[in-house]
N, C-alpha and C positions, 0 to 999 in steps of 0.2 A: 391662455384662458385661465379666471381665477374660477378653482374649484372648491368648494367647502364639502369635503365628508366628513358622515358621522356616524363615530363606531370604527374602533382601532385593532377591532377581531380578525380574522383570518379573510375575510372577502374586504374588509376596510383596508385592512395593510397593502394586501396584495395590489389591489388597484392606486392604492398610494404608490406603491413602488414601482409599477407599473405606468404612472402619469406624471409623477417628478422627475422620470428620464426624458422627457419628453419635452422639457421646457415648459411646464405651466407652473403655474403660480398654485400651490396644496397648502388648507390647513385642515385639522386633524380633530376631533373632537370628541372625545371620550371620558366617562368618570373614573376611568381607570388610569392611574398617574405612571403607573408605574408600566403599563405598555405604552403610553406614548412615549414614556422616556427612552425607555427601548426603539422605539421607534425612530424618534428624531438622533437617535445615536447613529442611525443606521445612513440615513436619510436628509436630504438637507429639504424641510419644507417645518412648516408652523404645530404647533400644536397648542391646545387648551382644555386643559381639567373642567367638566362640569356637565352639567344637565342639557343631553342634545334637544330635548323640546322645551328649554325657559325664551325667553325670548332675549333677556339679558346676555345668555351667552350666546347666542347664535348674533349676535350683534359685536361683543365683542370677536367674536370670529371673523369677522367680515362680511356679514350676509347681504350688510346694502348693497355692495357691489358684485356678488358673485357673480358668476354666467352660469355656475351648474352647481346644483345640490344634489351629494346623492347619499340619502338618509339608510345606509347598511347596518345600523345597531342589532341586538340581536331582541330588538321588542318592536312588535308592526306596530302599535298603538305610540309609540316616540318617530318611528318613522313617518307617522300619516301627521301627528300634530306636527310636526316640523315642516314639511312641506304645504301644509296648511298656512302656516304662520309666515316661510317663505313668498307664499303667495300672494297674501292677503297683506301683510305689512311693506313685504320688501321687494315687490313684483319680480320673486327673480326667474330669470327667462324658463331654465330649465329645471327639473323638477322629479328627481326618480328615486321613490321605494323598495327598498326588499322588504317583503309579505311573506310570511309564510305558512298565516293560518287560511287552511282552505276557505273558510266559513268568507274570508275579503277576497278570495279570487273569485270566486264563484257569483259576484256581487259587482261585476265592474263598475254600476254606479255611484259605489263606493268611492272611486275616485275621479269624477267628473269634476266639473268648474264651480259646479254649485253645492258639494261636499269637501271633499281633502286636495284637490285641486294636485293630484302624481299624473306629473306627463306619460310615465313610463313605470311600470311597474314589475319586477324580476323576485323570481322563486327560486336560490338556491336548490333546494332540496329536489324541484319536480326539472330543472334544467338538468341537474346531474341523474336520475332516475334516466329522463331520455336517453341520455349518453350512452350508460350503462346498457339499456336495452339494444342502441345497435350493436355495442360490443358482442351483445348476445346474439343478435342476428347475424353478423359475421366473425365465428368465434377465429377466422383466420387474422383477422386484425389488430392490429397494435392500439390504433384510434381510426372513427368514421365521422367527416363532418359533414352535412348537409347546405344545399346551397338554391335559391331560388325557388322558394318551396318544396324542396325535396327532388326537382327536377337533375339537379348533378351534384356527386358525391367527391368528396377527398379522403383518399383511405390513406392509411401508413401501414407495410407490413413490412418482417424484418425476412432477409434470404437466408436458406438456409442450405446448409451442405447436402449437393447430392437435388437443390431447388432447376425445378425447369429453366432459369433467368441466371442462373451462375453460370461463371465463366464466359458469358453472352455481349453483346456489345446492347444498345437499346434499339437498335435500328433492327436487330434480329424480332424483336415484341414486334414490331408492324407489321414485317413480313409476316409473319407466324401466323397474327390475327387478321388477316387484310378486310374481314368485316368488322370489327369491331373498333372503332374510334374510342383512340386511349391518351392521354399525356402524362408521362412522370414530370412533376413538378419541381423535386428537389430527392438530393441522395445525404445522408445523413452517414458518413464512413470514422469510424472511432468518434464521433462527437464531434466531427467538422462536417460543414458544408460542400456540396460539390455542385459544380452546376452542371446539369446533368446534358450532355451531346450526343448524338448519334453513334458515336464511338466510343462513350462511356461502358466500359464492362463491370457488371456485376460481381462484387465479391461476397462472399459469405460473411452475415452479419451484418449486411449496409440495411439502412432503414430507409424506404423508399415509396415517397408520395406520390400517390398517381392520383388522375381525376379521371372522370368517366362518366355521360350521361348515369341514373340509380341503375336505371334497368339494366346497364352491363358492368356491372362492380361485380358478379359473383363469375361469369365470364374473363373478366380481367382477371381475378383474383386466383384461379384455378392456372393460368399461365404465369405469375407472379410466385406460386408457393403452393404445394399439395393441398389439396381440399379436406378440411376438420370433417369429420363426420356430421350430419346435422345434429342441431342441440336439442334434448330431450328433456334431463333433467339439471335442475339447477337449485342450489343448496344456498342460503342467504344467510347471515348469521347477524342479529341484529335488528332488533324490533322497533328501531325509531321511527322517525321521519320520513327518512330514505330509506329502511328498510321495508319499510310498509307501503310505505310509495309504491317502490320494485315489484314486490309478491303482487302488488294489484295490479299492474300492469302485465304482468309475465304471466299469473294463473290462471289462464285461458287457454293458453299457448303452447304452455309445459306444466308438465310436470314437477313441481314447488314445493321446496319443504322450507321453514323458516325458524330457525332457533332462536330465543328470545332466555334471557337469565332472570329477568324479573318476572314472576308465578302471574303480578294482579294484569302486568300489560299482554301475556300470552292468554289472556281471558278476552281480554281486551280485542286484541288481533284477533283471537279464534271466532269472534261474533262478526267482528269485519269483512274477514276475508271470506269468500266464499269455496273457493275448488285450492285452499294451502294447508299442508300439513304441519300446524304450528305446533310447533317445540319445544319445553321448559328443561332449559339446562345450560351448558357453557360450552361454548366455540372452539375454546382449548381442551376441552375433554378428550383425550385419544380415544375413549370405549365409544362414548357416545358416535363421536367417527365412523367408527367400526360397524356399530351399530345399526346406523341409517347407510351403510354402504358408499362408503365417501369413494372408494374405488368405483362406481359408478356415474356418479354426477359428471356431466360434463361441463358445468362452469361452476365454480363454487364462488361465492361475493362476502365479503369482511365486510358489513356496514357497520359496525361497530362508533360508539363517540370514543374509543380509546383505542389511538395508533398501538402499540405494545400486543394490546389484544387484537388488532384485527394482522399484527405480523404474524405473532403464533402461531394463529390458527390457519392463515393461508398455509406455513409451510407445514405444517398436521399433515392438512387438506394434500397437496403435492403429495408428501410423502407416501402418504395415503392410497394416492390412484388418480383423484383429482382431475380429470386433463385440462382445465385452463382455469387457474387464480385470478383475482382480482380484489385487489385491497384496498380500502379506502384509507390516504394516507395524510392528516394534517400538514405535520413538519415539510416545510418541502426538501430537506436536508437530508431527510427520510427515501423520501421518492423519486430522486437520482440516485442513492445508495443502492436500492431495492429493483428498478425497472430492469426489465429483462433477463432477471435472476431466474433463484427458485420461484419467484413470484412473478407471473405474466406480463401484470399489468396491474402497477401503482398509480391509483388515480390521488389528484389534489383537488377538492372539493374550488380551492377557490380558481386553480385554473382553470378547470372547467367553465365556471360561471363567469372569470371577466371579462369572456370576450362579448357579452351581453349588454356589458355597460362598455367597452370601449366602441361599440358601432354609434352608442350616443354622443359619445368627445371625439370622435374623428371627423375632421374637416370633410366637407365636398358630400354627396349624396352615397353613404357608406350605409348598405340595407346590412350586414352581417361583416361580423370578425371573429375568427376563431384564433386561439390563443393555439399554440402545434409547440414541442419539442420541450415543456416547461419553461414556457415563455417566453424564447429565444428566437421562435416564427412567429410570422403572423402570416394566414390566410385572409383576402381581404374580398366583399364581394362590394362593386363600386356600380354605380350607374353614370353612362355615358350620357351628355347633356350636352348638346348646343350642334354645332355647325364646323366647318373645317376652319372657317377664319376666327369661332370664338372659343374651339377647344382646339386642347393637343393633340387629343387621342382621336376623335368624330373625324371621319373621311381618310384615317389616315391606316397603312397595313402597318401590323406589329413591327416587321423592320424598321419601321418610319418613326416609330414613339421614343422618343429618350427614357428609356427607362433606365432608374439606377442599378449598376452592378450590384446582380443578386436577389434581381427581382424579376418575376417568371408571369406573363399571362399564361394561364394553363387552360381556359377557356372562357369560353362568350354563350351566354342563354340569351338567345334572342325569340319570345316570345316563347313555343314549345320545342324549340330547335337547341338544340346544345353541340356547338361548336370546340372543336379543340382549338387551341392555339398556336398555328404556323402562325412560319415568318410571312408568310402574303396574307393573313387572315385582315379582311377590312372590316374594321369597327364602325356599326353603325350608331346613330342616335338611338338611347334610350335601351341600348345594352346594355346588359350587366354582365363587367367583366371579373371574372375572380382570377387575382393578383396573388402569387404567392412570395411574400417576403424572407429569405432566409435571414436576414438580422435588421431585427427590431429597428436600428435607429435609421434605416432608409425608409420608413414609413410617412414622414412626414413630405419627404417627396414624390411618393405615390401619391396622395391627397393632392397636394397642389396641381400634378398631373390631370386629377381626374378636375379642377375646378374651373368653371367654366369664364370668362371673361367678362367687365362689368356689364358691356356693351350689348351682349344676349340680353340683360334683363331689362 
């Protein structure tokens, strides 16, 4: 697939480096020379200096032919003319914006056929807010994805010494729970992969995906690792984007306090938000800490735009009383250093968000893809399409599927019903199955799996 992005920032790279392993055809487009250079050092795909909305350069880029544009700059008004000019000049098929002023979400006709002409439209800031919030709703979590409108979940939690599942085999979780239908999907032991069998025993420290209709994530999650107290109050530091996103979201729910360093934007905040106690001061302050009772909070959030500061002040926070950190962390060099440290939970704003654009570049009818392990999984939900003679997977039981080594169906939503996935499970038409991949490059044979034969159409 030839793709043309534009904007070589942290959500453009990522998905670059994330779609040039993959066999497509990537060029790069930024007026910043000196991160594509960086870039293309890294990376074997195109780049070009210049203006993502002239028409000049997106021509020399290649727009007549692309198959997908996906305009990520960090200005909505270059990503809407661009896909405008896409459209309208260069009919190219696909067509997707990052937005991130509410004033255009809130406005979807904003990008209809007969204004900006964005097939698909993505919010950093308010996909990562979501995120964030189920963290907060199961503070026992490492990561929560959602799957089929919210009908089954993927959680990750890590075991721990002295945990109800240590020392256990996994066939012990079924007995234990015999109402509650559960799959671990994959075990994550020192940083490798395990595929996870009935004999599998739990050690302390394994990081371990399970899925589960939503309704019994909190049931699973109590035989998987002791239960966190429920969350009360929660401490933000960071008055941006996502930090203002978060408090609006959260200050209904709990109890919010939000620090902000610049005087005129905590004025700002303060008329916005309505039930948050907004803050003028600094994250790394130890008094101020002290002061609002950081031994109290029970999640504390670094939103910060400056990794350095949102590390500080996480381990402040920890040292503090803190019980569960969460820092928002650019570098991803950062965020494998940091994860499961003094620091809970190192989020990457752009892995978060790619897996929003990669359900638009995956072959075969792919409703969602969540990005797991810093990018290393993928969780995939796919829809089943055709018949026994013109799919793989239609009429046939999970034994029966060639799936590649390393790839897990972990269940099947079929209509309001959430299915685990046994070896006898029979996949019907029009299922959605979510597929759990432990490494990346067997993704592309998942797809072709799910893609149906010419002869159905």
């Amino acid at each position: 697939m030839k793709i043309l992005i534009l904007g070589a920032g942290q959500v453009g790279s990522t998905v670059a480096e994330s779609l040039v392993s993959e066999a497509n055809d990537i060029t790069v487009v930024d007026s910043d020379g000196d991160k594509l250079r960086q870039l293309q050092d890294r990376l074997d795909l195109r780049t070009l200096t210049g203006n993502a909305a002239h028409p000049s350069v997106l021509e020399q880029a290649g727009i007549a032919d692309a198959d997908m544009l996906l305009a990520v700059t960090q200005s909505d008004e270059v990503n809407l003319v661009a896909c405008k000019l896409a459209a309208t000049l260069y009919n190219t098929p696909t067509r997707i914006a990052r937005i991130r002023a509410a004033d255009y979400l809130e406005r979807p006709e904003v990008f209809s056929a007969e204004n900006f002409c964005v097939n698909f439209s993505i919010c950093p800031e308010q996909i990562l807010t979501e995120y964030i919030v189920k963290l907060i709703e199961f503070p026992e979590a490492l990561q929560v994805q959602r799957f089929s409108q919210g009908k089954a979940s993927l959680v990750a939690v890590r075991a721990f010494e002295g945990g109800p599942l240590v020392g256990k085999p996994l066939s012990f979780l079924r007995s234990h729970m015999p109402q509650v239908e559960t799959r671990v999907a994959a075990i994550f032991r020192k940083d490798g992969p395990l595929i996870p069998e009935g004999s599998t025993v739990i050690e302390e420290g394994d990081e371990i995906f399970f899925i589960a209709a939503t309704g019994n994530i909190r049931s699973v999650l109590s035989e998987m690792r002791r239960m966190d107290k429920p969350t009360k109050r929660v401490m933000i530091v960071g008055g941006g984007n996502i930090g203002r996103r978060l408090a609006k979201a959260l200050e209904h729910d709990y109890q919010v306090k939000l620090i902000e360093y610049n005087k005129k934007s905590c004025e700002r905040l303060a008329g916005e938000l309505t039930n948050t106690l907004v803050l003028n001061g600094d994250g790394t302050d130890e008094k101020l800490m002290q002061q609002e009772h950081i031994d109290e909070v029970d999640v504390f959030c670094a939103l910060t735009n400056d990794d350095e500061n949102n590390i500080m002040s996480s381990l402040l926070a920890k040292q503090g009383g803190a019980r569960k950190v969460i820092a928002l962390i650019n570098r991803s060099a950062y965020v494998d250093l940091l994860q499961g440290g003094k620091i809970d939970i190192a989020l990457s704003p752009a892995q978060v968000t790619i897996g929003s654009l990669l359900a638009y570049v995956r072959q075969g009818d792919v409703v969602a893809v969540h990005s797991l392990r810093r990018g290393a999984a993928e969780a995939l939900e796919l829809v089943a399409h055709g018949d026994r003679q013109s799919s793989r997977v239609v009429g046939r039981r999970i034994d029966e599927i060639d799936l590649p080594k390393g790839a897990t169906i972990g269940a099947i939503v079929r209509g309001d019903q959430v299915i685990m996935g046994h070896h006898d499970t029979l996949i019907e038409a029009e299922d959605h199955v979510i597929v759990f991949v432990i490494n990346k490059r067997m993704v592309k044979k998942v797809e072709k799996l799910f893609q149906v034969s010419l002869g159905f159409f």
